[in-house]
DRENTORKOL-3810 file (N, C-alpha, C; in nm, 4 decimals):
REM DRENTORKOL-3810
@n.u->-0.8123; n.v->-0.6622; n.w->2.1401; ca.u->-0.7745; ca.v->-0.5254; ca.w->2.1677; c.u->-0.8674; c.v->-0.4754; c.w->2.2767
@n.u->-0.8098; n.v->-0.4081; n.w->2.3705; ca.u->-0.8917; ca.v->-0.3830; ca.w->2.4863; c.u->-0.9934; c.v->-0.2384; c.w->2.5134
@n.u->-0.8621; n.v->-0.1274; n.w->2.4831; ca.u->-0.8928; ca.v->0.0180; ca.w->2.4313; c.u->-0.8357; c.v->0.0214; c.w->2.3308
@n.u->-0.9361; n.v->0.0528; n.w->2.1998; ca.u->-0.8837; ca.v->0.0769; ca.w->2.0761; c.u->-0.8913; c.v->0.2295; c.w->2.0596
@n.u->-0.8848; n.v->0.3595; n.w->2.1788; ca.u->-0.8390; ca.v->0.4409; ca.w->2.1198; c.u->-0.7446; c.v->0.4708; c.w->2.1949
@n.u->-0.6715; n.v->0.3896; n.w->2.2960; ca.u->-0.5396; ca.v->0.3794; ca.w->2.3348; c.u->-0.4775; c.v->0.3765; c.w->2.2643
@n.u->-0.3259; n.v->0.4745; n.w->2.2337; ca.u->-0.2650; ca.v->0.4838; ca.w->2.0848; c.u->-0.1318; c.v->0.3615; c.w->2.0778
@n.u->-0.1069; n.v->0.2943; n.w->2.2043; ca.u->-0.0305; ca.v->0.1991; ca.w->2.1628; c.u->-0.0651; c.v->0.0550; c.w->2.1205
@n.u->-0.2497; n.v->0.0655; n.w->2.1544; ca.u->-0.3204; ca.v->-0.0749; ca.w->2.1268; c.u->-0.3415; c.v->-0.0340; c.w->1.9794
@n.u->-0.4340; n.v->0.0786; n.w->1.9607; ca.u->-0.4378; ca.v->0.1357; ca.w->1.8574; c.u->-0.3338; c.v->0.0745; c.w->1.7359
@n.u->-0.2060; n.v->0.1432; n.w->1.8069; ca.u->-0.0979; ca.v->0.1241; ca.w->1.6241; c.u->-0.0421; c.v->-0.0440; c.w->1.6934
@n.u->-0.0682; n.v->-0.1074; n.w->1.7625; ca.u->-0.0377; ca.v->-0.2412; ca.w->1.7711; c.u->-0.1504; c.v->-0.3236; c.w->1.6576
@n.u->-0.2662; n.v->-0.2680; n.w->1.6918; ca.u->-0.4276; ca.v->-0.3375; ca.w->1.6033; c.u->-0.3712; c.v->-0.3174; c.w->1.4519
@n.u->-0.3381; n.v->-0.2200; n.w->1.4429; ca.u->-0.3097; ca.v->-0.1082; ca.w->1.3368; c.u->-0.2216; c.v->-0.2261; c.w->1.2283
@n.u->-0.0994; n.v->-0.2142; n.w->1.2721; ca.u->0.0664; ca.v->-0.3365; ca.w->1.2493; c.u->-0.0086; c.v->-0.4327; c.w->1.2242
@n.u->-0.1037; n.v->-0.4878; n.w->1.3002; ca.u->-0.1350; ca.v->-0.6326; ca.w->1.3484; c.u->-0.2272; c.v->-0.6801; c.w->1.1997
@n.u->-0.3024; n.v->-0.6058; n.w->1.1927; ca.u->-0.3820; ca.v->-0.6052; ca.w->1.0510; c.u->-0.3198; c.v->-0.5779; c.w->0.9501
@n.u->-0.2936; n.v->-0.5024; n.w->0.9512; ca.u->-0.1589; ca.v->-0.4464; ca.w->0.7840; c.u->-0.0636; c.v->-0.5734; c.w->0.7794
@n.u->0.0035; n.v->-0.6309; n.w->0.8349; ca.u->0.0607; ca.v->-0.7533; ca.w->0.8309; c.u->-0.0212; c.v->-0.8623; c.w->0.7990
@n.u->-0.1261; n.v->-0.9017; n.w->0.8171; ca.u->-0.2241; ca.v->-0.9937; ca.w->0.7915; c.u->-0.2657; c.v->-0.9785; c.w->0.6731
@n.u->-0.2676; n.v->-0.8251; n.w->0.5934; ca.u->-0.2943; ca.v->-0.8213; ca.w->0.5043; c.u->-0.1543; c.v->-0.7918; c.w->0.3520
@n.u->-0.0620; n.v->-0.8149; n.w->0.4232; ca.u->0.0465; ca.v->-0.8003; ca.w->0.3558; c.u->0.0810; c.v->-0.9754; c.w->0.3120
@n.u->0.0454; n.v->-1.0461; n.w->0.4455; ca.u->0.0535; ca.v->-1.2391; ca.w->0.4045; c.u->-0.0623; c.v->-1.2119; c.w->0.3278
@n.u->-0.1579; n.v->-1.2117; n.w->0.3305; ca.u->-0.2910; ca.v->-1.2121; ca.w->0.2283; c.u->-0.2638; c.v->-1.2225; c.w->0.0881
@n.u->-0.1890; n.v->-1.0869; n.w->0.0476; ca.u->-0.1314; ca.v->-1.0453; ca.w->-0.0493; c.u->0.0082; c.v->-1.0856; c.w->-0.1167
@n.u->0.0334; n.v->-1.1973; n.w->-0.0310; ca.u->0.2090; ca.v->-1.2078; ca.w->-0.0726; c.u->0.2943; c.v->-1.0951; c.w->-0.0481
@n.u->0.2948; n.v->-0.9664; n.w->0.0081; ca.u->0.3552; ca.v->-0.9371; ca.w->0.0294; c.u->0.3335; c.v->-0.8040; c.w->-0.0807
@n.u->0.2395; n.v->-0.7907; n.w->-0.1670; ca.u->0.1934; ca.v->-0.7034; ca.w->-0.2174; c.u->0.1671; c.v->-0.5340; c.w->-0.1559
@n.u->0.2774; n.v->-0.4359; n.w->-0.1385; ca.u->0.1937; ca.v->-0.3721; ca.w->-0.0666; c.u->0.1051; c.v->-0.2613; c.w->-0.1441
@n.u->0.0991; n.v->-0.2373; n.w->-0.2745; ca.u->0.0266; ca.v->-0.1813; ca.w->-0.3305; c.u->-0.1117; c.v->-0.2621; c.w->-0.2817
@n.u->-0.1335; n.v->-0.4090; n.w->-0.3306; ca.u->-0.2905; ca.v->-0.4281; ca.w->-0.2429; c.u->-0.3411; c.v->-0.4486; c.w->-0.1139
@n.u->-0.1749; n.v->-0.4232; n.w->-0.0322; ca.u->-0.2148; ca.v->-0.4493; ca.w->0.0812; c.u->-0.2654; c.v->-0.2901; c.w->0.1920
@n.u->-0.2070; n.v->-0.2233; n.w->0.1123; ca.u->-0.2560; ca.v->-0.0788; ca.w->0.1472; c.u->-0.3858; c.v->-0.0255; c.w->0.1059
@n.u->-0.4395; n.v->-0.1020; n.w->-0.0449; ca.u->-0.5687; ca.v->-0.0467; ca.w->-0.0863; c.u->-0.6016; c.v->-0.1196; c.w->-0.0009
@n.u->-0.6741; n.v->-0.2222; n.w->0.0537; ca.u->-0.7040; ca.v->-0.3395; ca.w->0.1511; c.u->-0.7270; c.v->-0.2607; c.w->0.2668
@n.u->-0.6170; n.v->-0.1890; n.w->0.3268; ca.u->-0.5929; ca.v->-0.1245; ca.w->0.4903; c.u->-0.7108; c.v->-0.0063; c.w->0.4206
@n.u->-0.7187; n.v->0.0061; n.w->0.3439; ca.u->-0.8095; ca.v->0.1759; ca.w->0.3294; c.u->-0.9489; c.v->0.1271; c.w->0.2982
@n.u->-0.9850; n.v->0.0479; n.w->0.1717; ca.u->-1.0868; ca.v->0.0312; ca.w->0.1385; c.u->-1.1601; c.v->-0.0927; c.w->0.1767
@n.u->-1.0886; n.v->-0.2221; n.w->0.2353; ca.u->-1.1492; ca.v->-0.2948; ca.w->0.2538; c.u->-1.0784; c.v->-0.4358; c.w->0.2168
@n.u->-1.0498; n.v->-0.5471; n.w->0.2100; ca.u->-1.0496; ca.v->-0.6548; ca.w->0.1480; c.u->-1.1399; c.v->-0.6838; c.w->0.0320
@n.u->-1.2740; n.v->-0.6318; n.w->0.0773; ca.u->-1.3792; ca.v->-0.6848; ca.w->-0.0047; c.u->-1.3801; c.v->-0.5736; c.w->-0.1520
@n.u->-1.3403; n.v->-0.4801; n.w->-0.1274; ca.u->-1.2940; ca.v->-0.4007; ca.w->-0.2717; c.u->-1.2166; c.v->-0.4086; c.w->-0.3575
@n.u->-1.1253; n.v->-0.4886; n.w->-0.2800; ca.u->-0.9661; ca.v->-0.5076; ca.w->-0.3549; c.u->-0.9897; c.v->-0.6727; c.w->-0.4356
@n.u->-1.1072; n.v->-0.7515; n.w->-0.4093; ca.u->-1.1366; ca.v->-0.8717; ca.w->-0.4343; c.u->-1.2621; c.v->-0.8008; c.w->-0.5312
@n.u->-1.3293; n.v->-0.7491; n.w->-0.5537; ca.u->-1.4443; ca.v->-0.6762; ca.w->-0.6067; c.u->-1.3878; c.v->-0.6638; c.w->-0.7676
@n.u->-1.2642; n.v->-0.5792; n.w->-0.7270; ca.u->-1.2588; ca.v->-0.4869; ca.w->-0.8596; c.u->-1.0902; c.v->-0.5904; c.w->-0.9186
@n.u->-1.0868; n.v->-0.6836; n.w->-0.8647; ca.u->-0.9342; ca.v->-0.7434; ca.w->-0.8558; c.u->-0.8418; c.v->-0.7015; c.w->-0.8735
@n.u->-0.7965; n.v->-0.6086; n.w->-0.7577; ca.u->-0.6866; ca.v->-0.5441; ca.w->-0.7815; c.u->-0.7183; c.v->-0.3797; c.w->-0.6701
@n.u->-0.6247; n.v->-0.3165; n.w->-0.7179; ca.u->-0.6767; ca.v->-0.1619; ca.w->-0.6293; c.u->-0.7975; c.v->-0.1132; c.w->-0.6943
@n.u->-0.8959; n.v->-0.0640; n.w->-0.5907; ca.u->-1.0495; ca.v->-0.0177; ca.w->-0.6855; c.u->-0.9752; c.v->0.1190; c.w->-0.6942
@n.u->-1.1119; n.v->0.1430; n.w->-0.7988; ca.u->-1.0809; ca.v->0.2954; ca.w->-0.8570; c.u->-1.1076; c.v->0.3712; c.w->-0.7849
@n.u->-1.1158; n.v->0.4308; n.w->-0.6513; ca.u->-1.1723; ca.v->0.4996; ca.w->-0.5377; c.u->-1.0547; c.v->0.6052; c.w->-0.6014
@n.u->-1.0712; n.v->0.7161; n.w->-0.5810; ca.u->-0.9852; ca.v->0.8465; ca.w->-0.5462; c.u->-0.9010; c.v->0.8483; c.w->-0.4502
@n.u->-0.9933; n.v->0.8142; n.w->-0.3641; ca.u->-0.9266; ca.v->0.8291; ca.w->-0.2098; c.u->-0.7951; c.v->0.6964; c.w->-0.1769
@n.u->-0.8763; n.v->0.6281; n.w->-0.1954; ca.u->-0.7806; ca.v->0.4832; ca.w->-0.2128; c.u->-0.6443; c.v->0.4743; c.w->-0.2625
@n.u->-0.6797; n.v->0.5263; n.w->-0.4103; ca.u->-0.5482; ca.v->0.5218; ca.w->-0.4980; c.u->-0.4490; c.v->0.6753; c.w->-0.4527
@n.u->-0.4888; n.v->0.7427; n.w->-0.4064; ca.u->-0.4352; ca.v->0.8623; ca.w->-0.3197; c.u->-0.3537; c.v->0.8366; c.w->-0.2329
@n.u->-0.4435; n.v->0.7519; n.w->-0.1336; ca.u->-0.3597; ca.v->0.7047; ca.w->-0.0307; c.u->-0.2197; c.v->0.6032; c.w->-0.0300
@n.u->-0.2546; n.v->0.4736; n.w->-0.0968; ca.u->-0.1511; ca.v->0.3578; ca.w->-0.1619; c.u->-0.0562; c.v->0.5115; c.w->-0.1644
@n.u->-0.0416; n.v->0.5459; n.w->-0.3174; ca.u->0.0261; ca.v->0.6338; ca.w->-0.3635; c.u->0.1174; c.v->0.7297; c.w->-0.2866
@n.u->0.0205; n.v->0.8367; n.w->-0.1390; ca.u->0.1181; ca.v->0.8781; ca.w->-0.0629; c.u->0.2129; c.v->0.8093; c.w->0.0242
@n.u->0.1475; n.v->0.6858; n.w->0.0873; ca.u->0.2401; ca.v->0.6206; ca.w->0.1751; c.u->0.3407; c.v->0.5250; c.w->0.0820
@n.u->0.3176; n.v->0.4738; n.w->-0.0280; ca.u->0.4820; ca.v->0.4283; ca.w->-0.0763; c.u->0.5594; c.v->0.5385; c.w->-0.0946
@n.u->0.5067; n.v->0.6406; n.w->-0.1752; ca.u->0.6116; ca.v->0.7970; ca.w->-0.1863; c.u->0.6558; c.v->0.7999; c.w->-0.0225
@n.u->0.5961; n.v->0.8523; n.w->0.0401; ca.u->0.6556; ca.v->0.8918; ca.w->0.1921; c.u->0.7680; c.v->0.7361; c.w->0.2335
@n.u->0.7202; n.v->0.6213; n.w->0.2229; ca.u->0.7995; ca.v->0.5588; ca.w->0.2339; c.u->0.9504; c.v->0.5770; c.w->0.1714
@n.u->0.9313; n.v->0.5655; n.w->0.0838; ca.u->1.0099; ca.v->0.6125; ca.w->-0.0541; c.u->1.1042; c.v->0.7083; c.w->-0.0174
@n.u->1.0557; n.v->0.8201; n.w->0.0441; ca.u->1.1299; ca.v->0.9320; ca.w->0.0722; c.u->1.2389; c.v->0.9124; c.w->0.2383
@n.u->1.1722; n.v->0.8435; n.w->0.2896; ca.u->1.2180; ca.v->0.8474; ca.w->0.4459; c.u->1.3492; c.v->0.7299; c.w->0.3964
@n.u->1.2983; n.v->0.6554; n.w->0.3475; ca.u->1.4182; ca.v->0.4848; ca.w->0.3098; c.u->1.5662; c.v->0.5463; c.w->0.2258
@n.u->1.5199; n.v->0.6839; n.w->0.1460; ca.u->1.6258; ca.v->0.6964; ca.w->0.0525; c.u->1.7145; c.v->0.8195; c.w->0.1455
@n.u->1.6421; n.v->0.8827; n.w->0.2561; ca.u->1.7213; ca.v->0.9503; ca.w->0.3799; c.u->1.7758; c.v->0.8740; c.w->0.4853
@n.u->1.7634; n.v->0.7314; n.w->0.4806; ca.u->1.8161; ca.v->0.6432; ca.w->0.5290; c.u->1.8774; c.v->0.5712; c.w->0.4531
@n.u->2.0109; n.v->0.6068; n.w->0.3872; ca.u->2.0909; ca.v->0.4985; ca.w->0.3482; c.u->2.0890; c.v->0.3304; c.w->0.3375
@n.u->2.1085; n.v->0.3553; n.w->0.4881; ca.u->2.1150; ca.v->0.1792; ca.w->0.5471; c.u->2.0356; c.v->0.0582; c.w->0.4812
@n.u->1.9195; n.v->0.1601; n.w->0.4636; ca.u->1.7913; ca.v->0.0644; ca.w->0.4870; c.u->1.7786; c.v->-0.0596; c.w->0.3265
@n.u->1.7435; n.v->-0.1589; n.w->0.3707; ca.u->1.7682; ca.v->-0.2353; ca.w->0.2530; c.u->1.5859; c.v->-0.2315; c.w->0.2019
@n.u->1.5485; n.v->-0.2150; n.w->0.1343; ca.u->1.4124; ca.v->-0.1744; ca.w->0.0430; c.u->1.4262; c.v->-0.3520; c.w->0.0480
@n.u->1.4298; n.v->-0.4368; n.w->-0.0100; ca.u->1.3565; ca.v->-0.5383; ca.w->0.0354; c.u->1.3401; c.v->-0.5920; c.w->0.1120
@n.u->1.4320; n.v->-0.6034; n.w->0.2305; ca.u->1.4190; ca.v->-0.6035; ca.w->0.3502; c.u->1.3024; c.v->-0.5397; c.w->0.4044
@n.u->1.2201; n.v->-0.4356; n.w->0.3891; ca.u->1.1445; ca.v->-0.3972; ca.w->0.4671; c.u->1.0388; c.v->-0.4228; c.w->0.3700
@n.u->1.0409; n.v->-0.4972; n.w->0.2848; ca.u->0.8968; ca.v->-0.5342; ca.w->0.2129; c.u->0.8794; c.v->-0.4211; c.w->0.0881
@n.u->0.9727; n.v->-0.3735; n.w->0.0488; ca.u->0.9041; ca.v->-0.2631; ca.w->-0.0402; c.u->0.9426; c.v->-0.3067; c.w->-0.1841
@n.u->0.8465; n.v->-0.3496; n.w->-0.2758; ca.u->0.9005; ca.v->-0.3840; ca.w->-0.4115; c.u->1.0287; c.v->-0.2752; c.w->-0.5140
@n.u->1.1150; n.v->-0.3132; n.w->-0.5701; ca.u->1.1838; ca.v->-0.2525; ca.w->-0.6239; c.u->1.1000; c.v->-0.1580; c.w->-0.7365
@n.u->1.0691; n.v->-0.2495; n.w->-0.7300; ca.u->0.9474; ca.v->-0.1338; ca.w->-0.8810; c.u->0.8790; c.v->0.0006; c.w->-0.8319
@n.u->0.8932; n.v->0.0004; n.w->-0.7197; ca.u->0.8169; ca.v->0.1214; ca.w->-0.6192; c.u->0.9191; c.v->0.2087; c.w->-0.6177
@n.u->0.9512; n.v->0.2946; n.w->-0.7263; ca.u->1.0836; ca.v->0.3946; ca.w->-0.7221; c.u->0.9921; c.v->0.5545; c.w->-0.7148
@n.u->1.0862; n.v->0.6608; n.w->-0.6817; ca.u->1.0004; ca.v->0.8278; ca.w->-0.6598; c.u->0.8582; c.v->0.7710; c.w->-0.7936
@n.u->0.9763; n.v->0.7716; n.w->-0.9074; ca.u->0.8748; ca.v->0.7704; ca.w->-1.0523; c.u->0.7382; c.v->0.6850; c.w->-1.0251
@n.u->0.7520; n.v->0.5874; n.w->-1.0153; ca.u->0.6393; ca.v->0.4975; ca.w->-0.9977; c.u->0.5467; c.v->0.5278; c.w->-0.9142
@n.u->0.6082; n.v->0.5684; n.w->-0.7646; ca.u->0.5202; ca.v->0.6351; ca.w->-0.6895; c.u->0.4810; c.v->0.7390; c.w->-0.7216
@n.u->0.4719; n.v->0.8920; n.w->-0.7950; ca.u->0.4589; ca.v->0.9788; ca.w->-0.8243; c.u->0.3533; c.v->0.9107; c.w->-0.9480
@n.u->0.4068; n.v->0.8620; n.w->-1.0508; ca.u->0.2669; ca.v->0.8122; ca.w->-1.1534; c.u->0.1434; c.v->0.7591; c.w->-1.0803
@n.u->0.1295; n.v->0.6861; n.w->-0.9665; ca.u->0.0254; ca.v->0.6339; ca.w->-0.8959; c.u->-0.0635; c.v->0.7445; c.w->-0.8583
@n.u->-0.0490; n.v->0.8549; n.w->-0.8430; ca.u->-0.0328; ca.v->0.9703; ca.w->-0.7882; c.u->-0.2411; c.v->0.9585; c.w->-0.8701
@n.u->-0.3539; n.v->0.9868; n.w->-0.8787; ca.u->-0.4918; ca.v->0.9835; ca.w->-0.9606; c.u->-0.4923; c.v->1.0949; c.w->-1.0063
@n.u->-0.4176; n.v->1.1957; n.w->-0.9631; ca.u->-0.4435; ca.v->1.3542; ca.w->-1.0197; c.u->-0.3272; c.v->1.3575; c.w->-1.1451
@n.u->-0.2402; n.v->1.2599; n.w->-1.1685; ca.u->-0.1123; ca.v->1.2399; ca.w->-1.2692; c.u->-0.1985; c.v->1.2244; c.w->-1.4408
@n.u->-0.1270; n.v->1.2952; n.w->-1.5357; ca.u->-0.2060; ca.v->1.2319; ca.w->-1.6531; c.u->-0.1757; c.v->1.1395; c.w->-1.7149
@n.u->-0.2006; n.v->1.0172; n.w->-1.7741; ca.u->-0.1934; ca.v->0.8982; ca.w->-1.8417; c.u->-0.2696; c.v->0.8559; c.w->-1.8236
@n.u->-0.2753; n.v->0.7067; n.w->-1.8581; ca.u->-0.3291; ca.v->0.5861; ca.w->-1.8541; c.u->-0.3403; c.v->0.5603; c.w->-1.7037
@n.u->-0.4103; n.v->0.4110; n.w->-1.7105; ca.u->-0.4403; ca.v->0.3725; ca.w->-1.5513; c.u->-0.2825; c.v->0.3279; c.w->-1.4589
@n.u->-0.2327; n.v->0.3744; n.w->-1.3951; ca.u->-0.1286; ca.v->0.3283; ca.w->-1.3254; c.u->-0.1298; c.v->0.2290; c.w->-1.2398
@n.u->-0.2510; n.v->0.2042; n.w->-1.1972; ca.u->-0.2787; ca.v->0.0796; ca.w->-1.1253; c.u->-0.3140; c.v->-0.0750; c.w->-1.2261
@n.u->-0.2935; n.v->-0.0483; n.w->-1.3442; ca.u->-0.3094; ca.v->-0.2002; ca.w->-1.4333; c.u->-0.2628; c.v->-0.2871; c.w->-1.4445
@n.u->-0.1325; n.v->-0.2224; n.w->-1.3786; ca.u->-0.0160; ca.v->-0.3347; ca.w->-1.3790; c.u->-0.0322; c.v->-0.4155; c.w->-1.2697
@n.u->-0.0738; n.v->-0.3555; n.w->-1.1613; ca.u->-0.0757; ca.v->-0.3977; ca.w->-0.9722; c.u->-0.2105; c.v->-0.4697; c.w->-1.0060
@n.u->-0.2821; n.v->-0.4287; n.w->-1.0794; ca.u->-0.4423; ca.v->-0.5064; ca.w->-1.0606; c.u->-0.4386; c.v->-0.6252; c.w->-1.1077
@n.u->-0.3329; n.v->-0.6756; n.w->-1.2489; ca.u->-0.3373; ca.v->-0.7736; ca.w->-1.3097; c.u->-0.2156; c.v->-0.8906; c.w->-1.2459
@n.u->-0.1692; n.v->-0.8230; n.w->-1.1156; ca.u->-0.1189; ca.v->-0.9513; ca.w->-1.0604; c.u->-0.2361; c.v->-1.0530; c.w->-0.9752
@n.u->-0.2325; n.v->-1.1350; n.w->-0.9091; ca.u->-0.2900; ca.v->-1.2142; ca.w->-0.8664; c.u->-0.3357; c.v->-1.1280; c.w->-0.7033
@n.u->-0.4289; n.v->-1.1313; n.w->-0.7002; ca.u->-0.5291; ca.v->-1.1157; ca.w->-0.5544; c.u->-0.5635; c.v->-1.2142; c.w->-0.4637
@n.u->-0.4920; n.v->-1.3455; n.w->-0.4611; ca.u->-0.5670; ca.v->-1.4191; ca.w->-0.3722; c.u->-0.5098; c.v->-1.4411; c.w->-0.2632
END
């Protein structure tokens, strides 16, 4: 990358890594998003999404926003663009750290990380 605050090298670096970390993950994007925020080395730490606030905030808004833009797009085929079926409003909204229950991330943590 040459200028990384050039905004088309920028969201090229950007793609370029999030994809690297989506093969990482199998295709995981619940860990591949904690990963883009907190690190690789957190998401291997705590196996699975760490308990960060911020972290589990984030995962959480961008599948919702995903979530929301895919279901105003008809067309769009949800696995086709990588998004697990299990990632529905509900699911995304429980991920949500300010939500009350149990841990919502237990399920995503106890798949495989490697």
């Amino acid at each position: 990358m040459g200028d990384s605050f050039g905004a088309e090298e920028n969201l090229r670096g950007g793609t370029t890594y999030l994809n690297s970390l989506l093969t990482k993950y199998r295709d995981n994007l619940a860990l591949a998003l904690a990963a883009y925020n907190a690190g690789p080395a957190a998401v291997a730490r705590w196996h699975g999404v760490p308990p960060y606030r911020e972290t589990r905030a984030y995962v959480a808004r961008v599948i919702r926003e995903f979530n929301a833009r895919s279901q105003a797009r008809p067309g769009l085929d949800r696995r086709e663009a990588g998004v697990p079926l299990a990632f529905n409003s509900r699911t995304a909204a429980a991920l949500d750290p300010a939500a009350p229950g149990g841990d919502p991330f237990s399920l995503i943590n106890k798949q495989s990380t490697h």
